[in-house]
PDB file of N, CA, C and O in Angstrom:
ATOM      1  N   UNK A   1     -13.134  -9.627 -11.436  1.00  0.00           N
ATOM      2  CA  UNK A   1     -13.135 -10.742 -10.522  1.00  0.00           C
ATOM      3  C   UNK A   1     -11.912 -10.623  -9.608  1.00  0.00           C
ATOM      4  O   UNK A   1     -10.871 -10.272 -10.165  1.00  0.00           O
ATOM      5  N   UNK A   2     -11.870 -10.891  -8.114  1.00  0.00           N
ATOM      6  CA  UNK A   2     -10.864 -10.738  -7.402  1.00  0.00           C
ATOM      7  C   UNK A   2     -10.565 -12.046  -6.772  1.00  0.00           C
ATOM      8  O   UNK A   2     -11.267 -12.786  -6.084  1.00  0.00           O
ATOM      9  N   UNK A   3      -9.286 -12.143  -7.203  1.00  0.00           N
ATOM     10  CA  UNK A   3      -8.725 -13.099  -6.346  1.00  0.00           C
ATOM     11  C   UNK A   3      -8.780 -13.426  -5.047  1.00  0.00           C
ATOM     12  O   UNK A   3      -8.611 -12.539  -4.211  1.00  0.00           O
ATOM     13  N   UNK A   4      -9.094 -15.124  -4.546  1.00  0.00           N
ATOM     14  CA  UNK A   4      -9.344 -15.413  -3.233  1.00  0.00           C
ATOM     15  C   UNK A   4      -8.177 -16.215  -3.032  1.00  0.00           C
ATOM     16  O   UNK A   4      -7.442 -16.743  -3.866  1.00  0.00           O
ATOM     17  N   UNK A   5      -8.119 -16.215  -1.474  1.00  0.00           N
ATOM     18  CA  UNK A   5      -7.371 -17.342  -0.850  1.00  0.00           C
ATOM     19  C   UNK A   5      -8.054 -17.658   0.604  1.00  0.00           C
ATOM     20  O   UNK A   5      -8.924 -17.092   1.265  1.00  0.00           O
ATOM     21  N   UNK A   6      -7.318 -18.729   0.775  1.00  0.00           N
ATOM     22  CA  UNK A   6      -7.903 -19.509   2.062  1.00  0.00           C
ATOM     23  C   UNK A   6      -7.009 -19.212   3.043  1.00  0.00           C
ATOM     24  O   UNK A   6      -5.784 -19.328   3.024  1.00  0.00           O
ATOM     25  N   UNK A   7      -8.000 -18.674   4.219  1.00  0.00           N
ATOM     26  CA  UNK A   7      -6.921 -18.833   5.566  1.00  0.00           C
ATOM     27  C   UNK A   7      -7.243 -19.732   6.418  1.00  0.00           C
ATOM     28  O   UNK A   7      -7.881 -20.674   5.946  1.00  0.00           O
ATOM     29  N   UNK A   8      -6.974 -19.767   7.722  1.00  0.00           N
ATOM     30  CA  UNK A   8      -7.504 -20.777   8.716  1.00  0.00           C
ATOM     31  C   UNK A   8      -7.756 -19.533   9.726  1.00  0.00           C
ATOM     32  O   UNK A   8      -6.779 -19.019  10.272  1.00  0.00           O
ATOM     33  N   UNK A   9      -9.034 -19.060   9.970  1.00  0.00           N
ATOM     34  CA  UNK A   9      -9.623 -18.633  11.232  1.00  0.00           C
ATOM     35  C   UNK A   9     -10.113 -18.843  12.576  1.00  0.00           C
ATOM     36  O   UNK A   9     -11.202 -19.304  12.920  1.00  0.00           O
ATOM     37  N   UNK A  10      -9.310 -18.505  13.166  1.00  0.00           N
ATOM     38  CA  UNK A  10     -10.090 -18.989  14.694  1.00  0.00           C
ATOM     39  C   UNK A  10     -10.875 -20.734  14.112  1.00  0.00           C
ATOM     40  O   UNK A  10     -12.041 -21.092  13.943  1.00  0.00           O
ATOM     41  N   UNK A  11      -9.880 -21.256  13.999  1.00  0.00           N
ATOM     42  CA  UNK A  11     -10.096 -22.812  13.555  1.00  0.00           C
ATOM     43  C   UNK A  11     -10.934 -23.345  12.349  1.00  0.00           C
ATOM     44  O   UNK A  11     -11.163 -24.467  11.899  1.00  0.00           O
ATOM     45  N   UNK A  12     -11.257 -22.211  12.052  1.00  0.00           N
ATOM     46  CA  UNK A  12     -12.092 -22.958  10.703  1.00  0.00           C
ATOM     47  C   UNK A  12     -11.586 -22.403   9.226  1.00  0.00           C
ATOM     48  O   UNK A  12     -11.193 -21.243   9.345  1.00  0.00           O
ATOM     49  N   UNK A  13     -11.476 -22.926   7.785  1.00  0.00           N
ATOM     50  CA  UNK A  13     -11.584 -22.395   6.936  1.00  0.00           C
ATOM     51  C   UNK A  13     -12.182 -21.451   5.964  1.00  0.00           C
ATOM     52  O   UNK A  13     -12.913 -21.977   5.124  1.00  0.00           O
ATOM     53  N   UNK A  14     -11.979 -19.779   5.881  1.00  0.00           N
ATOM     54  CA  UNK A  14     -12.698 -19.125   4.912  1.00  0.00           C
ATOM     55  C   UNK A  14     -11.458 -18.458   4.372  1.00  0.00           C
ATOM     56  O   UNK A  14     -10.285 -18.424   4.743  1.00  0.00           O
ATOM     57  N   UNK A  15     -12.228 -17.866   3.219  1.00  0.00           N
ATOM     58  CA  UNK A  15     -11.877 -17.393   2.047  1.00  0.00           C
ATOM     59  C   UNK A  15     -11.918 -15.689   1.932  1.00  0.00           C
ATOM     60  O   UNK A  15     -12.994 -15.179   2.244  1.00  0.00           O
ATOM     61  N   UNK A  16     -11.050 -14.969   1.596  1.00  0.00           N
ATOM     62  CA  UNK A  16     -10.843 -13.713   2.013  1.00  0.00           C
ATOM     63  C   UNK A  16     -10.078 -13.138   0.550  1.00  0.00           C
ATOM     64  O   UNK A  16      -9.121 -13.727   0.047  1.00  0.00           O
ATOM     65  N   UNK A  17     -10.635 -11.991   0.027  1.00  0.00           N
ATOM     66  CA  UNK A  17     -10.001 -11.375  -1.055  1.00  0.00           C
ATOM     67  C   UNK A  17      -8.138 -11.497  -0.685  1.00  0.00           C
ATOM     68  O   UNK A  17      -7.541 -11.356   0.383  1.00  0.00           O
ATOM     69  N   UNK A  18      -7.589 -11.839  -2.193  1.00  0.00           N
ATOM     70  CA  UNK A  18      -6.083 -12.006  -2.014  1.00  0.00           C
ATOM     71  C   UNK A  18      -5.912 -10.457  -1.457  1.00  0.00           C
ATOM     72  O   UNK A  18      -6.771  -9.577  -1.396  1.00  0.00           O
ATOM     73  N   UNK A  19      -4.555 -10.418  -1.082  1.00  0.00           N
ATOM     74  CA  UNK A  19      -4.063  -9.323  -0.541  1.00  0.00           C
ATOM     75  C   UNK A  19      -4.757  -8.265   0.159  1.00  0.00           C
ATOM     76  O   UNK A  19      -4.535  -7.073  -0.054  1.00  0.00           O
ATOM     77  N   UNK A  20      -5.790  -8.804   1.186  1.00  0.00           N
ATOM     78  CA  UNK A  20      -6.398  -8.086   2.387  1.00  0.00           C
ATOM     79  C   UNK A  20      -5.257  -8.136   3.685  1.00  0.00           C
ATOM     80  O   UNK A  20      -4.342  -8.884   4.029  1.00  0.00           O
ATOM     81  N   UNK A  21      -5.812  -7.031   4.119  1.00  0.00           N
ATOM     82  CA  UNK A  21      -4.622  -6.624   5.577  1.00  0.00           C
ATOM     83  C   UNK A  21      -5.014  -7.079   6.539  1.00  0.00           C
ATOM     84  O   UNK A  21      -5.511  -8.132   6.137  1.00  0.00           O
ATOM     85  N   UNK A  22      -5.129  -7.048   7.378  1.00  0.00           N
ATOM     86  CA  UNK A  22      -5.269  -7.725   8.964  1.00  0.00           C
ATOM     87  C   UNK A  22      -6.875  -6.398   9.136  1.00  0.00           C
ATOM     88  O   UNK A  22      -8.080  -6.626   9.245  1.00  0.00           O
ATOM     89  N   UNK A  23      -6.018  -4.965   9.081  1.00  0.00           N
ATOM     90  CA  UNK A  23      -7.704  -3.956   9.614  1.00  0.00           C
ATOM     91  C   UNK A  23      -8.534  -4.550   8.225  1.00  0.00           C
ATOM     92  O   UNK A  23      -9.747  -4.473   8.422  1.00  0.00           O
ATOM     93  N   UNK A  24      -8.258  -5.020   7.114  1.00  0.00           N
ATOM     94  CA  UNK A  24      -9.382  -5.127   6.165  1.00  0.00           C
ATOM     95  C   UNK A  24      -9.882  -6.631   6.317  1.00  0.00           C
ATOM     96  O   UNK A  24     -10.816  -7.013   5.613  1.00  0.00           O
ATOM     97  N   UNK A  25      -9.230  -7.549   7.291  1.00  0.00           N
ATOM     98  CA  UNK A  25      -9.687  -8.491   7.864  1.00  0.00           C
ATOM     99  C   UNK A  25     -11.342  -8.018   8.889  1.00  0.00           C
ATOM    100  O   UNK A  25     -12.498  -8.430   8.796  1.00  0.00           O
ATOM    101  N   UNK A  26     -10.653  -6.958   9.833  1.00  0.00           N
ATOM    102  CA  UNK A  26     -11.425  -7.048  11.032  1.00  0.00           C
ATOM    103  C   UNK A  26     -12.606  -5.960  10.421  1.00  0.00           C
ATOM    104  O   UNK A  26     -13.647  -6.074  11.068  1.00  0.00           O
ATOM    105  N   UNK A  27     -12.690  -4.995   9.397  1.00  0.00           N
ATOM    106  CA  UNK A  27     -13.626  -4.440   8.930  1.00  0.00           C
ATOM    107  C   UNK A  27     -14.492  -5.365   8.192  1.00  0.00           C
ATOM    108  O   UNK A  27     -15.658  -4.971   8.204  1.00  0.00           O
ATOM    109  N   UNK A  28     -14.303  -6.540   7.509  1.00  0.00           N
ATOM    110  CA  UNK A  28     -15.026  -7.427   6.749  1.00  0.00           C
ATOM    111  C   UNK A  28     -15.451  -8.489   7.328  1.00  0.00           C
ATOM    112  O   UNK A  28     -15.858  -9.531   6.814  1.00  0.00           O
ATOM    113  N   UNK A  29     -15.272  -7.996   9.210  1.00  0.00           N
ATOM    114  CA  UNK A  29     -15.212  -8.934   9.847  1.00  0.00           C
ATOM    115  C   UNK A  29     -17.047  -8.466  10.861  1.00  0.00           C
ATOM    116  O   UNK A  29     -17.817  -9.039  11.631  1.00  0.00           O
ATOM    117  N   UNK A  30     -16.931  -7.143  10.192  1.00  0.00           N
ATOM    118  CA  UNK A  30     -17.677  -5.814  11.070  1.00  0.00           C
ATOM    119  C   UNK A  30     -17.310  -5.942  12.675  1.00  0.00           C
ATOM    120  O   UNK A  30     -18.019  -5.803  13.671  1.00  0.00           O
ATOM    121  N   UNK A  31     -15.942  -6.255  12.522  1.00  0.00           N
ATOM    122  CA  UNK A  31     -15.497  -6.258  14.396  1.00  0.00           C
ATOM    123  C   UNK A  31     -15.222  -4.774  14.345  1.00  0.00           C
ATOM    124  O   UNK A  31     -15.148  -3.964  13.420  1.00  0.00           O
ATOM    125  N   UNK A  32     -15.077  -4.681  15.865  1.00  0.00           N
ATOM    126  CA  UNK A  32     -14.862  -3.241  16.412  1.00  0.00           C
ATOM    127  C   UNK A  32     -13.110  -3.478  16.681  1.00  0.00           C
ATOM    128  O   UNK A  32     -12.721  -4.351  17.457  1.00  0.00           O
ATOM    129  N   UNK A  33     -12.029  -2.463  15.834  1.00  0.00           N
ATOM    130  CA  UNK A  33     -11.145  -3.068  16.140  1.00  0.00           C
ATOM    131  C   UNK A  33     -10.512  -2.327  17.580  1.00  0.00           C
ATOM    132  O   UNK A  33      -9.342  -2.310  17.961  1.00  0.00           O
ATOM    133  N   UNK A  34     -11.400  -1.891  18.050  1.00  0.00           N
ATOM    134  CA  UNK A  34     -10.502  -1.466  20.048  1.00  0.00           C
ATOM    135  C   UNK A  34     -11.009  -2.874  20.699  1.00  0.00           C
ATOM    136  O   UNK A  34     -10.348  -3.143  21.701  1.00  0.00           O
ATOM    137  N   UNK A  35     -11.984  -3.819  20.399  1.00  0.00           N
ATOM    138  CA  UNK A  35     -12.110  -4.460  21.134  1.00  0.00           C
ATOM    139  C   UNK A  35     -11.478  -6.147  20.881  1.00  0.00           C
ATOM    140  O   UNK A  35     -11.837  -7.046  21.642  1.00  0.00           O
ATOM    141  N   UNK A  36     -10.540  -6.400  19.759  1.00  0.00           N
ATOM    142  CA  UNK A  36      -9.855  -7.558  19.719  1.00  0.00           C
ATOM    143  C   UNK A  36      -8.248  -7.290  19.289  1.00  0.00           C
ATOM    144  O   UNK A  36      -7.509  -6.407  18.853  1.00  0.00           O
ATOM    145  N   UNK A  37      -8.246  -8.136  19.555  1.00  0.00           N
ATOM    146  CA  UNK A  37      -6.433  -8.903  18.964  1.00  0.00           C
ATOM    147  C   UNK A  37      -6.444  -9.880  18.325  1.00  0.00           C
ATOM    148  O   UNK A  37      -7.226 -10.831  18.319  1.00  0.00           O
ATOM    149  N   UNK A  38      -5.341  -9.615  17.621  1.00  0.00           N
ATOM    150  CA  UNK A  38      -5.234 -10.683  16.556  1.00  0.00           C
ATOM    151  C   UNK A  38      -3.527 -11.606  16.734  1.00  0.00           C
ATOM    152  O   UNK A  38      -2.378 -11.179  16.840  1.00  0.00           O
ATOM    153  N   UNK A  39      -3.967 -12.656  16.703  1.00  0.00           N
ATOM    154  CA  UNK A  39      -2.605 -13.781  16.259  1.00  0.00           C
ATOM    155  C   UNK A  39      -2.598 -13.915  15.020  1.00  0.00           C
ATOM    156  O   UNK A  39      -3.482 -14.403  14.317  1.00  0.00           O
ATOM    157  N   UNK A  40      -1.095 -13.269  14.559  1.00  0.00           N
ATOM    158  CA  UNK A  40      -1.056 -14.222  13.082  1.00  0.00           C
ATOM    159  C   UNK A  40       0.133 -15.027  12.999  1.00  0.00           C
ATOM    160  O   UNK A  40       1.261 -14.640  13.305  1.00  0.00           O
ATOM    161  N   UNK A  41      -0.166 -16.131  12.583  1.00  0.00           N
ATOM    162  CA  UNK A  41       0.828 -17.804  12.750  1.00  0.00           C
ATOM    163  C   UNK A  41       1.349 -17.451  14.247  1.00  0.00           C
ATOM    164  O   UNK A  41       2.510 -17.086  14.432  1.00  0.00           O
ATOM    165  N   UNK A  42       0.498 -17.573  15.203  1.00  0.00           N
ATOM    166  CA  UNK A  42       1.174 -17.720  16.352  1.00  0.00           C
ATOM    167  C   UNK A  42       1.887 -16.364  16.944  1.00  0.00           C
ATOM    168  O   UNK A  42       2.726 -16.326  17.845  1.00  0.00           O
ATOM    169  N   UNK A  43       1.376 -15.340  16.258  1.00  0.00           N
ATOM    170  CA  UNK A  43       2.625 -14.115  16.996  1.00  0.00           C
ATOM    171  C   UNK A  43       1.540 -13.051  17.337  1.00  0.00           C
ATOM    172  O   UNK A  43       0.885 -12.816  16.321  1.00  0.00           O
ATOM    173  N   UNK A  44       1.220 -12.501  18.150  1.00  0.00           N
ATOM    174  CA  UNK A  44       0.435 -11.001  18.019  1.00  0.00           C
ATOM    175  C   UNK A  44       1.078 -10.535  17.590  1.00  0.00           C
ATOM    176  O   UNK A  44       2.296 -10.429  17.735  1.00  0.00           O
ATOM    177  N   UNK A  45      -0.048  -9.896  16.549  1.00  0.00           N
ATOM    178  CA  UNK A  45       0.053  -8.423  15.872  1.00  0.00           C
ATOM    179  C   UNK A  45       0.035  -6.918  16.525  1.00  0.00           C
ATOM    180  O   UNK A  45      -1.039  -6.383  16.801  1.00  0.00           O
ATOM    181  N   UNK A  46       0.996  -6.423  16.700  1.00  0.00           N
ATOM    182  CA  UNK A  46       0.374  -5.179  16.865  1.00  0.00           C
ATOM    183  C   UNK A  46      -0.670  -4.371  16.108  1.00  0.00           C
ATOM    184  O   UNK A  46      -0.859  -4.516  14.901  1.00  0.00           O
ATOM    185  N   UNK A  47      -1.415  -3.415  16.962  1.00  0.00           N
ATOM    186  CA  UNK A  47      -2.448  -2.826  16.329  1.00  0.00           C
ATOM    187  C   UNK A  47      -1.950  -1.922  15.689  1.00  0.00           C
ATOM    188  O   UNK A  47      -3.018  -1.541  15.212  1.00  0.00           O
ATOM    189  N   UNK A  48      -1.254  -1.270  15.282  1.00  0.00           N
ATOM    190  CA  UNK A  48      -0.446  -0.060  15.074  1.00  0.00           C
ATOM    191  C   UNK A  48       0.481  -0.537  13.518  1.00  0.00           C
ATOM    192  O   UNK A  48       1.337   0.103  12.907  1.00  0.00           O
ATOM    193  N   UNK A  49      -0.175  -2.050  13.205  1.00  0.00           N
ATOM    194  CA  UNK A  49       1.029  -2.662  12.225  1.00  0.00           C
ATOM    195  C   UNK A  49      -0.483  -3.489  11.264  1.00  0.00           C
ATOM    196  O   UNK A  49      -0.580  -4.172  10.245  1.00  0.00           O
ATOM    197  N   UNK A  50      -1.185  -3.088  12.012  1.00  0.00           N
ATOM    198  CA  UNK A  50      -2.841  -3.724  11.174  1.00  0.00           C
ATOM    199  C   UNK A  50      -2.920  -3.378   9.576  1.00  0.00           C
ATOM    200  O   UNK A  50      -3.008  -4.190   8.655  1.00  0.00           O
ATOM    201  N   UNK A  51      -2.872  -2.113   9.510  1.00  0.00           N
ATOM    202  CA  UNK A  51      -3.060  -1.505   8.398  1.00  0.00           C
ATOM    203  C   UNK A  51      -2.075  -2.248   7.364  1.00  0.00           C
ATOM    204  O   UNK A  51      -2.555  -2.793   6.370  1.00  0.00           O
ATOM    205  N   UNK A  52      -0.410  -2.266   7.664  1.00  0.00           N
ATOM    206  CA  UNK A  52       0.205  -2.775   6.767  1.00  0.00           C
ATOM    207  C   UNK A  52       0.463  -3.822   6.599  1.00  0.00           C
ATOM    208  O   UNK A  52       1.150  -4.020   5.597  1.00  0.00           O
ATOM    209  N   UNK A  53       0.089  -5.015   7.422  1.00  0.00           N
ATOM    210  CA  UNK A  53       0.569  -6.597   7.365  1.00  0.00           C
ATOM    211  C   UNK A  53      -0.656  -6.948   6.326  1.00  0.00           C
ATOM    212  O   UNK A  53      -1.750  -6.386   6.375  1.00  0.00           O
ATOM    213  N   UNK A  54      -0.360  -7.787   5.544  1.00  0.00           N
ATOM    214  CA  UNK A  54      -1.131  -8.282   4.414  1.00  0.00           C
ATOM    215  C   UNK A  54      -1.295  -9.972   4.870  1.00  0.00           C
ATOM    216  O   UNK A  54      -0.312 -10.676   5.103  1.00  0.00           O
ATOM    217  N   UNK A  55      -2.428 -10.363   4.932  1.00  0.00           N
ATOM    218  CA  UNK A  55      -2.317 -12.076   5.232  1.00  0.00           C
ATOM    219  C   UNK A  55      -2.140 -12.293   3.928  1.00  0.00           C
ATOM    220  O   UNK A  55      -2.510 -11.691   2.920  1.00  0.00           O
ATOM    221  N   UNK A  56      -1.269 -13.623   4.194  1.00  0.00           N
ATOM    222  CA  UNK A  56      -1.203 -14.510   3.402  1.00  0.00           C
ATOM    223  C   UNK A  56      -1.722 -15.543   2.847  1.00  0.00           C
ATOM    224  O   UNK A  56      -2.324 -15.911   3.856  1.00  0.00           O
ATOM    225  N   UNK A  57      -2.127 -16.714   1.690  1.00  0.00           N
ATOM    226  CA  UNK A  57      -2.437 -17.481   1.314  1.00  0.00           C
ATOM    227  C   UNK A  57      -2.369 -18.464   2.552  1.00  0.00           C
ATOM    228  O   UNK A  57      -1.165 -18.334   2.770  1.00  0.00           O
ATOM    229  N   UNK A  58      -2.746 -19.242   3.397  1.00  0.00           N
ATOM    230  CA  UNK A  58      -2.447 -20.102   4.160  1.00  0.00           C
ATOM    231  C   UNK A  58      -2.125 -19.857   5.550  1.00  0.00           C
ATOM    232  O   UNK A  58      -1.544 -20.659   6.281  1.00  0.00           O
ATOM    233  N   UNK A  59      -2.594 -18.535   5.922  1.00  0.00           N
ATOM    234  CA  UNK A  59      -2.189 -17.879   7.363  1.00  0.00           C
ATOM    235  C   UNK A  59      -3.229 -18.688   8.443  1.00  0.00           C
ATOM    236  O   UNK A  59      -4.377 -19.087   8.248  1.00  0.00           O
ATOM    237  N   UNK A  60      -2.480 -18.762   9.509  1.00  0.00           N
ATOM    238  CA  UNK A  60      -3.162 -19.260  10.480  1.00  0.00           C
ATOM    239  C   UNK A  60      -3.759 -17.705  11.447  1.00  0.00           C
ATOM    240  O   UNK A  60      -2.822 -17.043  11.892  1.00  0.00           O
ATOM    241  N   UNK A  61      -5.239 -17.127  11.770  1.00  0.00           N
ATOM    242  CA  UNK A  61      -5.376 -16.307  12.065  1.00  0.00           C
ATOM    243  C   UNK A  61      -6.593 -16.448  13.381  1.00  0.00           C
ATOM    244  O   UNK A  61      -7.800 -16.693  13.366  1.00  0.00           O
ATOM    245  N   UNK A  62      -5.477 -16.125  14.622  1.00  0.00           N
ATOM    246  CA  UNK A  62      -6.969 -16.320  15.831  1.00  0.00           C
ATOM    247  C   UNK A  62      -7.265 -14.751  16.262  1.00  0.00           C
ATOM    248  O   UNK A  62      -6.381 -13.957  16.584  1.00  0.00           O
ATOM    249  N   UNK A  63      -8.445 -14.507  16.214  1.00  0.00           N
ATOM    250  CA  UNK A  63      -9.252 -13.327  16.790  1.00  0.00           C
ATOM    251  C   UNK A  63      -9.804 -13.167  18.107  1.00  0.00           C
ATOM    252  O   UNK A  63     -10.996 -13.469  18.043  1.00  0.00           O
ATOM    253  N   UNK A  64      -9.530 -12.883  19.089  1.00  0.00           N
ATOM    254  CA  UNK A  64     -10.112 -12.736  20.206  1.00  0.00           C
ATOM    255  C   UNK A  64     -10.497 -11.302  20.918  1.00  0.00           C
ATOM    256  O   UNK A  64      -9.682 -10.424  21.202  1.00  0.00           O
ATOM    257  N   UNK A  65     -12.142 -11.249  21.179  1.00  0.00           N
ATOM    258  CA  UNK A  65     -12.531  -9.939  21.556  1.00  0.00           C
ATOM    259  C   UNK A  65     -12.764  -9.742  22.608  1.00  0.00           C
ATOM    260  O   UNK A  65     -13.493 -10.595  23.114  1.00  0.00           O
ATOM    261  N   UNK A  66     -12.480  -8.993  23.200  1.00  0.00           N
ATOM    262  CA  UNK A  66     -12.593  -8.280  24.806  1.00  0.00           C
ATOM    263  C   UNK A  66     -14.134  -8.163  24.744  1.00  0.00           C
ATOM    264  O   UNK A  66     -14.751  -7.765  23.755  1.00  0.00           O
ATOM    265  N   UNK A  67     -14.693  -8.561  25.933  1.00  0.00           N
ATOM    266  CA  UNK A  67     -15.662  -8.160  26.494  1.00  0.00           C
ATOM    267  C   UNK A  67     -15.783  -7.694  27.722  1.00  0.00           C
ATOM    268  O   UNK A  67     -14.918  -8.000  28.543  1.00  0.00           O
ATOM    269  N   UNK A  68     -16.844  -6.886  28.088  1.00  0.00           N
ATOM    270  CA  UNK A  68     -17.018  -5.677  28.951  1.00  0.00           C
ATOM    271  C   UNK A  68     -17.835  -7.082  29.837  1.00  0.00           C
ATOM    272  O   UNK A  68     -18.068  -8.265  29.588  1.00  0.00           O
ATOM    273  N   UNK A  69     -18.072  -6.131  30.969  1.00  0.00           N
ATOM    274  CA  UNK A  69     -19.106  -6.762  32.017  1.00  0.00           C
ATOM    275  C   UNK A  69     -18.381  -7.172  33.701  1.00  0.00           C
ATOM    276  O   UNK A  69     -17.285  -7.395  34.215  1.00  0.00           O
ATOM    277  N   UNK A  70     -19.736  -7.088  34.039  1.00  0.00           N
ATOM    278  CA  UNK A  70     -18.669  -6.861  35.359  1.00  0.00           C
ATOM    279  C   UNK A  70     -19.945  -7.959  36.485  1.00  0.00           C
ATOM    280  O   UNK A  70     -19.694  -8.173  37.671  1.00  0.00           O
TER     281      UNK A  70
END
């Protein structure tokens, strides 16, 4: 059994295996990660820092994806 915690996503509450990373956010997210950014508590993340930042119990996390179109 794996431990959960609650974050706050792009305004709403879900539940995410404890000690997932930000890329194991956006893979469980099936986002494409060239096409978003992520805020965590208010700060962008670099993409380059995905792999090792671990959310936390209570993280505030907004996702926003680029879209194409012209």
């Amino acid at each position: 059994m794996t431990d959960e915690m609650q974050i706050r996503l792009n305004g709403d509450m879900r539940s995410f295996a404890a000690g997932t990373t930000l890329y194991g956010l956006i893979q469980a997210l099936n986002l494409e990660p060239e096409r978003v950014a992520i805020e965590l508590n208010r700060l962008i993340v670099r993409r380059d820092s995905w792999r090792d930042t671990v959310v936390e119990a209570g993280a505030e996390i907004e996702i926003v994806m680029f879209v194409g179109g012209g």
